[in-house]
MDAnalysis code that builds the backbone (N, CA, C; Angstrom):
import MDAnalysis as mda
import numpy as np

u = mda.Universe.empty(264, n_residues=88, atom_resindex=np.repeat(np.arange(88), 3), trajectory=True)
u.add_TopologyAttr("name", ["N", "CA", "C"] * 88)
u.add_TopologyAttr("resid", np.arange(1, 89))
u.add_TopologyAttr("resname", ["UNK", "UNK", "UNK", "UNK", "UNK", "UNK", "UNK", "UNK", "UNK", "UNK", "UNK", "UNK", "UNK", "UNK", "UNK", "UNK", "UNK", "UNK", "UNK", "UNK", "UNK", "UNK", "UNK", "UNK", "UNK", "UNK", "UNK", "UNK", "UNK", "UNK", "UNK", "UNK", "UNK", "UNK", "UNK", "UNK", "UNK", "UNK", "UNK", "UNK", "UNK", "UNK", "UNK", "UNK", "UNK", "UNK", "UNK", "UNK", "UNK", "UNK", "UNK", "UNK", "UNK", "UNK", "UNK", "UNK", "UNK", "UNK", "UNK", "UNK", "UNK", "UNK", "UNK", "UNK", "UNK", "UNK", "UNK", "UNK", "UNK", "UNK", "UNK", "UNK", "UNK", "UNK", "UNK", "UNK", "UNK", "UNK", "UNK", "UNK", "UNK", "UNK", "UNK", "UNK", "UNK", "UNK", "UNK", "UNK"])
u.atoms.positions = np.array([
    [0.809, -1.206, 0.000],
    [0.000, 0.000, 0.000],
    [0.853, 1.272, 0.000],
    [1.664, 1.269, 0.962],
    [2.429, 2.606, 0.591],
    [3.724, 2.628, -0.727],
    [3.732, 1.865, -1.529],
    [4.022, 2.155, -2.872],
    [3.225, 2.700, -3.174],
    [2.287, 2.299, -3.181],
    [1.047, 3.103, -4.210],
    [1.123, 4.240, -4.502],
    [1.027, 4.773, -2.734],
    [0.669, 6.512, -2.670],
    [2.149, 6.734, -3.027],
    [3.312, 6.308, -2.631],
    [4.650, 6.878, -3.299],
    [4.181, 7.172, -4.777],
    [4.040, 6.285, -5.942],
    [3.622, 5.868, -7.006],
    [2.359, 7.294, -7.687],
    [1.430, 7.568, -6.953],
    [0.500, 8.603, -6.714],
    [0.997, 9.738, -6.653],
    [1.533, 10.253, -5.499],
    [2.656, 11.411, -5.396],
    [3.297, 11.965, -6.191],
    [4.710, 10.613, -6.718],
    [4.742, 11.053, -7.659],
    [4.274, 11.677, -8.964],
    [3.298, 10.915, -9.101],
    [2.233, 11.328, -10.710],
    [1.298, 12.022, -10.744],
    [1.332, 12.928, -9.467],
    [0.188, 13.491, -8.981],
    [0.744, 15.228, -10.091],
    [1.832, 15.868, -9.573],
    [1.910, 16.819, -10.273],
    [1.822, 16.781, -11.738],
    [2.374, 16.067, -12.880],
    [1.719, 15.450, -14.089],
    [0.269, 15.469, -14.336],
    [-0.345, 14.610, -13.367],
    [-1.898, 14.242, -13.810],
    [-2.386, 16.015, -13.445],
    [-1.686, 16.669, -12.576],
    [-2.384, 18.158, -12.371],
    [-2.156, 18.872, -13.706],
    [-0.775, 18.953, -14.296],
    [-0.520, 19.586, -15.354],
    [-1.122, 19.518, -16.657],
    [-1.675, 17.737, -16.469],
    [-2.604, 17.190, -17.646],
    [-3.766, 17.893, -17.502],
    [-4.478, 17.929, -16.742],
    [-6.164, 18.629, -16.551],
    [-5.660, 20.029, -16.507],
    [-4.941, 20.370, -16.297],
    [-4.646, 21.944, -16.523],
    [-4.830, 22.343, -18.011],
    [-3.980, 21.606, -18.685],
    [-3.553, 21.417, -20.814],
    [-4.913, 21.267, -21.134],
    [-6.150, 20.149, -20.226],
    [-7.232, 20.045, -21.143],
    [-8.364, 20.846, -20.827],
    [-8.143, 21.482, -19.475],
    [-9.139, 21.970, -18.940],
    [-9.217, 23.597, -19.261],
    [-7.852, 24.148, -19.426],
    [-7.590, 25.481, -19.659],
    [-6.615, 26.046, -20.739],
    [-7.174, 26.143, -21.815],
    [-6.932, 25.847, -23.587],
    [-5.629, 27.016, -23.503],
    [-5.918, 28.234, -22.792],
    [-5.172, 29.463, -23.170],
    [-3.349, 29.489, -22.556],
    [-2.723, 29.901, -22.862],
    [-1.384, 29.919, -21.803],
    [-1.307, 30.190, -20.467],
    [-2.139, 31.001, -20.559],
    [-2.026, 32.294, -19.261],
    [-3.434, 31.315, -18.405],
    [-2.984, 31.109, -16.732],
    [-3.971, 30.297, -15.750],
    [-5.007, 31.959, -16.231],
    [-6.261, 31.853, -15.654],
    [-7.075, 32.565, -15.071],
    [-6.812, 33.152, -13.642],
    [-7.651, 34.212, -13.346],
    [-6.928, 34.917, -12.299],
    [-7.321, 34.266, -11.084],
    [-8.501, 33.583, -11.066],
    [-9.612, 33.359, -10.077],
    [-8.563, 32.092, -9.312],
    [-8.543, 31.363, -10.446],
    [-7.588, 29.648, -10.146],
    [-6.286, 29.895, -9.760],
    [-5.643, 30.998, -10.152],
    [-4.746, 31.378, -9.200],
    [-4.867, 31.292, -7.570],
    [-6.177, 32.544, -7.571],
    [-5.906, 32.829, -6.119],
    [-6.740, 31.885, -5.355],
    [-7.840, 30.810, -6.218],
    [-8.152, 30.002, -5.573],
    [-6.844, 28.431, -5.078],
    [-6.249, 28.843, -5.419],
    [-5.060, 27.540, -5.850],
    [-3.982, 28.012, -4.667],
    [-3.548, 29.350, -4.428],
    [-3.006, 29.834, -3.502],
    [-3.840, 30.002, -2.339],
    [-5.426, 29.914, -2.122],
    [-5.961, 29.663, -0.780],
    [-5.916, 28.413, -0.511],
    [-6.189, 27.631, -1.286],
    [-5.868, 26.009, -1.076],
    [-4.618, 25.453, -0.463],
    [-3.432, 26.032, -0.792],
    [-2.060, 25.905, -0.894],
    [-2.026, 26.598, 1.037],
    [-2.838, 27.868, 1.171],
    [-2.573, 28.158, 2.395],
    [-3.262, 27.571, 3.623],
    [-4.215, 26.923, 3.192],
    [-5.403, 26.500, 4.205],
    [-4.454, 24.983, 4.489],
    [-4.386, 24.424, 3.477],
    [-3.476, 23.083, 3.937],
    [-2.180, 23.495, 4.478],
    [-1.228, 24.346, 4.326],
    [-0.229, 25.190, 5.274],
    [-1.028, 25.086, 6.306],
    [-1.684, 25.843, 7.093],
    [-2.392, 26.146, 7.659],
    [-2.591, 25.234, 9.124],
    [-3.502, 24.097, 7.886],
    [-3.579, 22.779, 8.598],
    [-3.095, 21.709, 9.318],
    [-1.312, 21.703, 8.468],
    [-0.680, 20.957, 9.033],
    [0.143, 21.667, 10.057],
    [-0.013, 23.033, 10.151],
    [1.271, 23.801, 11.479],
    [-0.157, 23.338, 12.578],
    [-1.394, 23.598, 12.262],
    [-2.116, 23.410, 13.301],
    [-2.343, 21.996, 13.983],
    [-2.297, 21.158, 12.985],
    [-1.827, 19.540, 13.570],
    [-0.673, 19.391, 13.785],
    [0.026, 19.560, 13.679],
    [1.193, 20.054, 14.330],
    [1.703, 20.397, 15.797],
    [1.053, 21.152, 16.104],
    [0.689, 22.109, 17.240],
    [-0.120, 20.873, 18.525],
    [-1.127, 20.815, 17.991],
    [-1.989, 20.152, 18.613],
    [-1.224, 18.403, 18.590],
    [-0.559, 18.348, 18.039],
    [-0.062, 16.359, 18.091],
    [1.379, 16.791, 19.124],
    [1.941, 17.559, 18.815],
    [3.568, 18.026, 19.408],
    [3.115, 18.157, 21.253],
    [4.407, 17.390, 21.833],
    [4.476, 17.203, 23.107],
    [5.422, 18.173, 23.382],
    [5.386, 18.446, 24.752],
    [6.250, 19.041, 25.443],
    [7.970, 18.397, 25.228],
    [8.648, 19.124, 24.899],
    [9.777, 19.149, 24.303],
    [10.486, 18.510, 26.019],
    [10.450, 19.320, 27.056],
    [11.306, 18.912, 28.314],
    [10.855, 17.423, 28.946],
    [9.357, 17.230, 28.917],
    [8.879, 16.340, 29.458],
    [9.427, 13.973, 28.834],
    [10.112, 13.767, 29.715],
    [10.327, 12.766, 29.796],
    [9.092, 11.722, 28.539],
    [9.676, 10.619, 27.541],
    [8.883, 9.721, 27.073],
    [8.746, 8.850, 27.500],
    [7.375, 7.778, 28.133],
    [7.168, 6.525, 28.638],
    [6.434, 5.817, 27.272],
    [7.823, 4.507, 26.800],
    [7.059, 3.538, 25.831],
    [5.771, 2.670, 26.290],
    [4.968, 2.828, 25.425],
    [3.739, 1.271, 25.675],
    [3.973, 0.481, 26.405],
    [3.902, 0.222, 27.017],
    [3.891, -1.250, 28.171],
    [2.835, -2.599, 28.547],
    [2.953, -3.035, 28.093],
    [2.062, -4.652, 28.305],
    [1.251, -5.005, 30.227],
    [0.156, -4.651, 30.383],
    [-0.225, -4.962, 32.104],
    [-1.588, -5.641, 31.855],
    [-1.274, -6.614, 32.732],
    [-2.555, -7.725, 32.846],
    [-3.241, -8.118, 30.856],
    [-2.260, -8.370, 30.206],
    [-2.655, -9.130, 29.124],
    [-2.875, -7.895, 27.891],
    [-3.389, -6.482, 28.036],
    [-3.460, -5.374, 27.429],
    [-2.497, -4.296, 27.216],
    [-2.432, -3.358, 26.158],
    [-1.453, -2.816, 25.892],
    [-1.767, -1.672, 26.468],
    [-1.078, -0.695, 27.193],
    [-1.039, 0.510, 27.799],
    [-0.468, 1.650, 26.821],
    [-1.177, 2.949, 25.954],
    [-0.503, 3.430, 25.577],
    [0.782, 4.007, 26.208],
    [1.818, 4.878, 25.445],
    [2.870, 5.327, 25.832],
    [2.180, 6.680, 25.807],
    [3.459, 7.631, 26.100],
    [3.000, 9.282, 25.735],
    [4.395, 10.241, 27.168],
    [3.855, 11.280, 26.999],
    [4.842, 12.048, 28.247],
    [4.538, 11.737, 29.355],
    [5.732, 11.693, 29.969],
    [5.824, 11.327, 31.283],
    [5.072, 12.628, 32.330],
    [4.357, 13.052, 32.908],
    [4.044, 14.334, 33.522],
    [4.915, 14.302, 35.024],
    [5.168, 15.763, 35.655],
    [5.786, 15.290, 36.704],
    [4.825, 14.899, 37.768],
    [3.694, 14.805, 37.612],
    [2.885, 14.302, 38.891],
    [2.216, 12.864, 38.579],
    [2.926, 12.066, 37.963],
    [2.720, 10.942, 37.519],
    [3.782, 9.931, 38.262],
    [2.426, 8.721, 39.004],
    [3.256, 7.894, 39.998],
    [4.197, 7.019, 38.786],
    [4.222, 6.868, 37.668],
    [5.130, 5.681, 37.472],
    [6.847, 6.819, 36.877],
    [6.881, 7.683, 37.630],
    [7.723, 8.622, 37.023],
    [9.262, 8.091, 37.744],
    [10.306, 7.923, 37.034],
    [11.051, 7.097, 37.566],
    [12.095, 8.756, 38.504],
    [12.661, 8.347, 39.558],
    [13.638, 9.189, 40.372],
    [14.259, 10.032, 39.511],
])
């Protein structure tokens, strides 16, 4: 599966340039698809500093891996300092 999307990715700017050639006969883009193409371009900017933001841990705070208890998997994540399994 992730060939694929490698595979995709790659051919993705092409297949854009193709519907561009058939979709828009003249040289020159239109003005609109410009600036609609540059809000697109910023909203997904946008998106990923904000997932970003929101997924990103505290840089100082200690990492505890997954751990296996009573047969189930325990996620991992930051260690907090008021957390009993916090080692000395």
């Amino acid at each position: 599966m992730p060939r694929i999307i490698e595979i995709v990715l790659f051919l993705a700017p092409l297949a854009a340039f193709v519907v561009w050639r058939l979709y828009f006969r003249t040289r020159v883009l239109p003005l609109s698809f410009v600036i609609g193409l540059g809000c697109l371009v910023a909203l997904v900017l946008g998106a990923l500093l904000w997932t970003h933001h929101q997924v990103a841990g505290d840089g100082q705070l200690q990492y505890r891996p997954a751990v296996m208890q009573d047969g189930r998997i325990v996620p991992g994540g930051p260690l907090r300092p008021d957390d009993p399994g916090r080692p000395p």
